[in-house]
N, C-alpha and C positions, 0 to 999 in steps of 0.2 A: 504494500500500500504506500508507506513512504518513498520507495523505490520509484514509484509513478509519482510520484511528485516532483521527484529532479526530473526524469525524463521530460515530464509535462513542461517544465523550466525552461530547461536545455533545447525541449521543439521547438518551443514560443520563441525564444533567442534567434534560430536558426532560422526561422519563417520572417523574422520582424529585418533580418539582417537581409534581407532579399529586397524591402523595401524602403523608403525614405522617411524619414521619422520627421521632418524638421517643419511638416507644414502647420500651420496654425490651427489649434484642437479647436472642432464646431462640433455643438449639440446636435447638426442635422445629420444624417444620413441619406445624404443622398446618392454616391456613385456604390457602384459595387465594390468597390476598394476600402470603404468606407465602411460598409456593411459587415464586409467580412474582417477588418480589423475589430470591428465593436463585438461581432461573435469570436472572434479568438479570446477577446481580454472576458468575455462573460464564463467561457470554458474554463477557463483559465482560473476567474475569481473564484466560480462555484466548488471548483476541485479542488483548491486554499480553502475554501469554508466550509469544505466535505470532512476534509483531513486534518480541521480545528488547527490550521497551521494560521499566524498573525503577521501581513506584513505592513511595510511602512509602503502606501499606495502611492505615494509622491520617488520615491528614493527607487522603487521597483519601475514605475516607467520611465524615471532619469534612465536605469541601466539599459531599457529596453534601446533607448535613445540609443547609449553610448556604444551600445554592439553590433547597431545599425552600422555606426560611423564607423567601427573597427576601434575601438578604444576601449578600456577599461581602466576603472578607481583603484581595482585590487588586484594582484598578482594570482596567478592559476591555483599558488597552493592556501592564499589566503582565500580563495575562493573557495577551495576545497574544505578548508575546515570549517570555513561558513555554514556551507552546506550540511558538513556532519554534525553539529550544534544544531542548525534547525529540525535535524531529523532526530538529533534526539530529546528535545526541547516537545515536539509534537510527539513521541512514544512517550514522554513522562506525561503530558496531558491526556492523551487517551489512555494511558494504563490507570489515572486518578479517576479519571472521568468513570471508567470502567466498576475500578472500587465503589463509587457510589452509586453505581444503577444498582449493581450486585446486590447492595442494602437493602435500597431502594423495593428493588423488583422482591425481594425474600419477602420484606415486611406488606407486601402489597399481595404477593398470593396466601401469605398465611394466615390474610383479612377475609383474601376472597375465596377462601377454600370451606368456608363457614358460610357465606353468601347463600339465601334461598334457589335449590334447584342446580346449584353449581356441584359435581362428583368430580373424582381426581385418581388417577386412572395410577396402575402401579408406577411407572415411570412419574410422574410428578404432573403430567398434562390434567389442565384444568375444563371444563367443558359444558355448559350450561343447554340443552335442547330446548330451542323456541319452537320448529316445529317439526316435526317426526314425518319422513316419509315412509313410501310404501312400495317405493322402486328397488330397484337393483343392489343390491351391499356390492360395492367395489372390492378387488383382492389389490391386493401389492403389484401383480404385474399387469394390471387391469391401466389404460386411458380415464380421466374424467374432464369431464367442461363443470367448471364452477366459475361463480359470481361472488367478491368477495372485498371487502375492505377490511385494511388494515391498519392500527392504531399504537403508539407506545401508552403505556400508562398514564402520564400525561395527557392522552384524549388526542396527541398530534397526530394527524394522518401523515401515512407514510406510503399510500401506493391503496390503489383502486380500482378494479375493472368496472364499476359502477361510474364511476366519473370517465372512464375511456368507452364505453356503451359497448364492449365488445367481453364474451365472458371470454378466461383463460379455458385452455385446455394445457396436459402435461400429463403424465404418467405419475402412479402414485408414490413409486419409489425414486421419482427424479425432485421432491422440494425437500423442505427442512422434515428431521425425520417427529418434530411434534404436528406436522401436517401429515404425513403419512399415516402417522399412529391414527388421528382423530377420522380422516378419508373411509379407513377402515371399518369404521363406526357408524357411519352414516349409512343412509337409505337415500335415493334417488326421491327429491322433493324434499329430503329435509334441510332446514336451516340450525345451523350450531353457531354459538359463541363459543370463542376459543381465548383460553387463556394461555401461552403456551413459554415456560420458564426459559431464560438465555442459553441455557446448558440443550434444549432440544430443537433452539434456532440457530443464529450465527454465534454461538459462545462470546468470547471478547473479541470477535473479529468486527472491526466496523463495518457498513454498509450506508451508500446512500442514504439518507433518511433515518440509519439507524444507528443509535449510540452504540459501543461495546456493552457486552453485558444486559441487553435491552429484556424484558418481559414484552411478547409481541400478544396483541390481542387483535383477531379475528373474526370478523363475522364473515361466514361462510353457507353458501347456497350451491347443493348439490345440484348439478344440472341432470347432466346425462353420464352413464358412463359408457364411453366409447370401446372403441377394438384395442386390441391389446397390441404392446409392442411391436 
């Protein structure tokens, strides 16, 4: 993950040194030149605010300038240790970050494991049934199409086939194995809330939209289950 943040660096560099940095910065966007400089620096910023890395936004497009021109402030190896400082500046924030979801998320399912209608399956998956179908039980190497949003603890959406109006399809043993587990439990027409502990989603691995250590909650709509592998 931090790996991809130099490289990300180091392409933005190489792309920006192809063209001229020196014209006078306007809020329009008018040529394609233009366009595709404002989507470079937005890729650019979002995958900085993915990987909770902090830069200084004035000092970062001076360099972009200066490597345009073929110059730099700092020497290859004072560059290098830069680099290695910020990368491990950003593992000590996600490894803290990480510690307190871990808290977090413990104190929050041992609330909701008590919660009316919520059962907790030997592995630790949490799972409340709203509505019970009467289709198909999926097997492990079964296809399904579901409709689903997903939430941290905090209530922040993190990804939606409801807001894309397209449901997912996937195989049951290709997601996180607290969706596998829950897939297998369902009936074709049911709806389930899913509580599902960090240890049976990305563990402390970040993700897009998702802290290390995160508790993912699910609301999930069996569609159909399709052909198998």
């Amino acid at each position: 993950m931090k790996r991809n943040l130099i490289i990300t660096a180091i392409s933005a560099l190489a792309v920006v040194s192809f063209v001229a940095c020196e014209k006078k910065t306007s809020t329009e966007l008018k040529t394609d030149e233009q366009k595709a400089s404002y989507a470079l620096g937005q890729n650019i910023g979002k995958s900085l605010v993915d990987q909770k890395v902090t830069v200084d936004a004035d000092v970062f497009a001076m360099s972009l300038k200066d490597a345009a021109k073929g110059e730099s402030k700092m020497t290859k190896e004072e560059i290098q240790k830069a680099m290695m400082t910020l990368q491990e500046m950003a593992q000590k924030k996600t490894a803290e970050e990480g510690e307190k979801n871990k808290k977090e998320g413990s104190e929050f399912l041992e609330k909701n494991k008590a919660a009316a209608g919520v059962k907790v399956t030997a592995s630790g998956l949490q799972y409340k049934v709203e509505t019970e179908g009467t289709g198909k039980q999926p097997k492990k190497e079964d296809m399904v199409k579901v409709h689903y949003k997903g939430t941290l603890i905090n209530g922040q959406q993190f990804d939606s086939s409801y807001d894309r109006n397209q449901p997912a399809e996937f195989p049951v043993s290709g997601v996180i194995p607290g969706w596998t587990e829950a897939l297998q439990l369902m009936k074709v027409g049911s709806k389930y809330k899913l509580f599902i502990p960090a240890e049976l989603a990305y563990k402390d691995f970040p993700k897009p939209g998702i802290p290390p250590n995160s508790v993912l909650l699910f609301d999930v709509e069996l569609l159909e289950v399709t052909a198998k592998k």
